[in-house]
N, C-alpha and C positions, 0 to 999 in steps of 0.2 A: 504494500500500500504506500508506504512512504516514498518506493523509488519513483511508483507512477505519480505519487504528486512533485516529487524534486525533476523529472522530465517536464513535464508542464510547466513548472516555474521556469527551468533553461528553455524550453520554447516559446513562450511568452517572451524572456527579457531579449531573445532574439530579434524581435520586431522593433519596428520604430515605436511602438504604442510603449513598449515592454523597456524601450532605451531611457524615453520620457519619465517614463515611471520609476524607473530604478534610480534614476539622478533626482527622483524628486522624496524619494522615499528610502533611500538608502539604509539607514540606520533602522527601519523598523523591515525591511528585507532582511538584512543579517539578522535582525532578533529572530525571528521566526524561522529561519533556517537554522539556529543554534538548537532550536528543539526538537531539529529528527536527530537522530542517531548518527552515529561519525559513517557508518558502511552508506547512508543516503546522500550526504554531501560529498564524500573523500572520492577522486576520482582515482581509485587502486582496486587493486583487488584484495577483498577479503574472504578469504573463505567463510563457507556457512558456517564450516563445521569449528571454527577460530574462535577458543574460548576469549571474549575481549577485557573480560572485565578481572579477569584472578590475576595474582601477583606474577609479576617476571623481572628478572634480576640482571644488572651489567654490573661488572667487576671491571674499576680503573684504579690507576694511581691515583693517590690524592690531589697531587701537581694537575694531571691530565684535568681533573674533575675539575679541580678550581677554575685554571683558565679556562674552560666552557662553560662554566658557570659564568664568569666576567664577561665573556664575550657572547653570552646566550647562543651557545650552536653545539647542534650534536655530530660526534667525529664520526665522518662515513666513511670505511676502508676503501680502494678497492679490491674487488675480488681476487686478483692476480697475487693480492697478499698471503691467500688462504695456500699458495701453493708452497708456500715455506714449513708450513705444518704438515699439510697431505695433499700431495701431489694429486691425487683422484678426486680432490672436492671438485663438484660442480664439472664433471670430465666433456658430461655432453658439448657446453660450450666450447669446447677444442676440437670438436669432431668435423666431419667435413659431410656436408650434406648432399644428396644429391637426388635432384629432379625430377619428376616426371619425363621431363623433356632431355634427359638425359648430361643436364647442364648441372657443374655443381657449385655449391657454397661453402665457403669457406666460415666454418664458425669459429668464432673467436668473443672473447668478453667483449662488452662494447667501451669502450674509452670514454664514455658517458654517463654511468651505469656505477653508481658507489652503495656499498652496503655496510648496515649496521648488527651486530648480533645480540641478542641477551638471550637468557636461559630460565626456563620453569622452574629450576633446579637451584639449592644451594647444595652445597656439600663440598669436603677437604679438596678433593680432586680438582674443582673448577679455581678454586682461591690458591690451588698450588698451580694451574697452567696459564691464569690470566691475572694475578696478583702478583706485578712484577717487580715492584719497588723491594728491595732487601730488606728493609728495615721495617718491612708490611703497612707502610703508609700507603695503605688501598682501602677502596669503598666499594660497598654494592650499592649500585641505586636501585632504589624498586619503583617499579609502578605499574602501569598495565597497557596493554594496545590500546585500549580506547582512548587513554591522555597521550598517551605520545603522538598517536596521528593527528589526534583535534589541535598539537602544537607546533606538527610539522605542518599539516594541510587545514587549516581554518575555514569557516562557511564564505568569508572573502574572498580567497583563491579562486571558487569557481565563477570570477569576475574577469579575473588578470594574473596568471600563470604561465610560472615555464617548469619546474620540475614534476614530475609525473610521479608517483609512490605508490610503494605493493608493500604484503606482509605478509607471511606465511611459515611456516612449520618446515622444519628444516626434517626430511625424510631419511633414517638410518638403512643405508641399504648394503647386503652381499653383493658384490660388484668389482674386478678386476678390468684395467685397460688391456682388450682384446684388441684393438688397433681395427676395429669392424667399423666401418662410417654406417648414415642414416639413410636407408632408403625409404624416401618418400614414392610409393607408385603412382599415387593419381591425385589430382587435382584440391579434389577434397582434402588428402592426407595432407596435402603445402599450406593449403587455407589454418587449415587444424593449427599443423605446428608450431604457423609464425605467429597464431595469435599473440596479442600480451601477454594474457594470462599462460601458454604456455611456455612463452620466452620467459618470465619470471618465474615460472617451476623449475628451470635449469638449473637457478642460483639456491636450488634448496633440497638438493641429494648431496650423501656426506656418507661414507663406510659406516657399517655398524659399530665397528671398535668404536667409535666415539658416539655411541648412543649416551654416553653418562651426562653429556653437555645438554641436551633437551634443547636444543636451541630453536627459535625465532627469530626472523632474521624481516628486515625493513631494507626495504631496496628503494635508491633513488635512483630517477631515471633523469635524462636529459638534464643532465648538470654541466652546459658547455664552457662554462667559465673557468671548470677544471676539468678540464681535456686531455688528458693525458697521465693525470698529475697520481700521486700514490693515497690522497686522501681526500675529501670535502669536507670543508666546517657548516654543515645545514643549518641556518638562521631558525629558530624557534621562535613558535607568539609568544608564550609566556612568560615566566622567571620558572629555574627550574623547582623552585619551591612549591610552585602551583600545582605541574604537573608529576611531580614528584612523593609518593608517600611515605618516602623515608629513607634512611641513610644506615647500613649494617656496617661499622667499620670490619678490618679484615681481624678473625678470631684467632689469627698466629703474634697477634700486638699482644705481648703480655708488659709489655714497661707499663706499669700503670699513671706514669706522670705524660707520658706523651699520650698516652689514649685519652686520658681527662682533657689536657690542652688542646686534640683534634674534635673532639666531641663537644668540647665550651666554642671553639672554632665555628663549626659546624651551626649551632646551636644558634649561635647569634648571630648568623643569616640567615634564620629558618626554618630549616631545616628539622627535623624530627628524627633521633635514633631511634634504629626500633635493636634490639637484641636479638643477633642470629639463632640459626640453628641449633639449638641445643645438642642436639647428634653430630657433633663437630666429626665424630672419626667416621662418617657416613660416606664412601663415594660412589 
């Protein structure tokens, strides 16, 4: 129901009637559109099946967090990074496709194309592969899909936009590079393929060895200002305290004077600790 009324509304402000209108009404447009749900406004895909609202967790250095807290922006890898850990993440996108017409494509990441990851999951093992600071000056942030998209993609964007945004369930799979490309035989199968939504499933197969990460992963698309580049800083609407519900320092700090000092830190920018995992030896 909501999508057919957010269609209607984009076909409406398409008109001149719809142009008039929206310059004259702007601010109660946005209101009204802040009350469907983030999957009716976000132009990404979200799966159905995408629990939005239960907690998910990124693990950074405290450093890292700060500056993007200062700077309101969320750090989006790109994928080409992921091959420094496992060469097989995301392989399809290396494959070479080939045609109905007997013509092939050359897949490759797209140099536009930056992703972010967090995890359903706390536990020792994620705080020992992504808590990199020695002296465990690391944080998890929590929050959940639904604030983080309402902060990368707001009901405004679908005004005046250039980056495009997905989010999806990072899939554990048995899977070795057999060196076998994609045949596409018919027409249909090409259409299929290239959709978005499955060009943004590429970016979310990973071996099962590392099912322990549970990961979800937030892709941005069409970021041409960093073209090439090894990361993007994604400008966020809010402060992160907003969309943000809290802060787990890393459970390997035992100096208890610097955890007090990170936490009184913390604290008085808003922030909210909550206390980890009690099953710290869980992974």
């Amino acid at each position: 129901m909501e999508n057919e009324i957010f269609d209607k509304i984009r076909k409406f402000l398409s008109t001149k009637e719809g142009e008039k209108h929206l310059k004259d009404n702007l601010e109660r447009v946005i209101t009204e559109l802040q009350k469907l749900s983030v999957r009716s406004y976000a132009r990404n895909v979200i799966p159905e099946s995408l629990d939005c609202l239960s907690p998910i967790y990124r693990i950074e250095t405290l450093d890292n967090f700060s500056m993007n807290v200062k700077n309101k922006t969320l750090y989006f890898g790109h994928p080409k990074n992921w091959l420094i850990g496992d060469k097989l993440d995301s392989i399809i996108l290396r494959k070479k496709v080939i045609l109905p017409d007997g013509s092939i494509v050359e897949q490759k990441y797209f140099e536009d194309t930056f992703c972010q990851c967090w995890s359903k999951k706390q536990s020792r093992k994620m705080w020992e592969e992504y808590g990199k600071d020695k002296e465990y000056k690391n944080v998890a942030m929590v929050s959940n899909v639904d604030k983080i998209m309402r902060t990368l993609e707001s009901p405004e964007d679908i005004l005046d936009y250039s980056e495009t945004f997905w989010v999806g369930e990072v899939s554990y799979l048995d899977f070795n590079d057999d060196g076998a490309n994609i045949l596409l035989k018919t027409i249909a199968d090409q259409m299929a393929f290239f959709k978005s939504k499955t060009i943004a499933s590429c970016y979310l197969e990973k071996r099962s060895k590392y099912d322990f990460e549970d990961e979800i992963r937030f892709i941005a698309d069409n970021c041409k200002l960093d073209m090439g580049k090894e990361f993007s800083l994604i400008p966020v609407k809010n402060d992160f305290k907003d969309f943000l519900d809290g802060i787990i320092l890393d459970p390997r700090l035992v100096d208890s004077k610097l955890k007090e000092k990170i936490s009184q830190e913390l604290q008085k920018k808003g922030f909210k600790i909550i206390e980890g995992n009690k099953d710290f030896n869980r992974r």
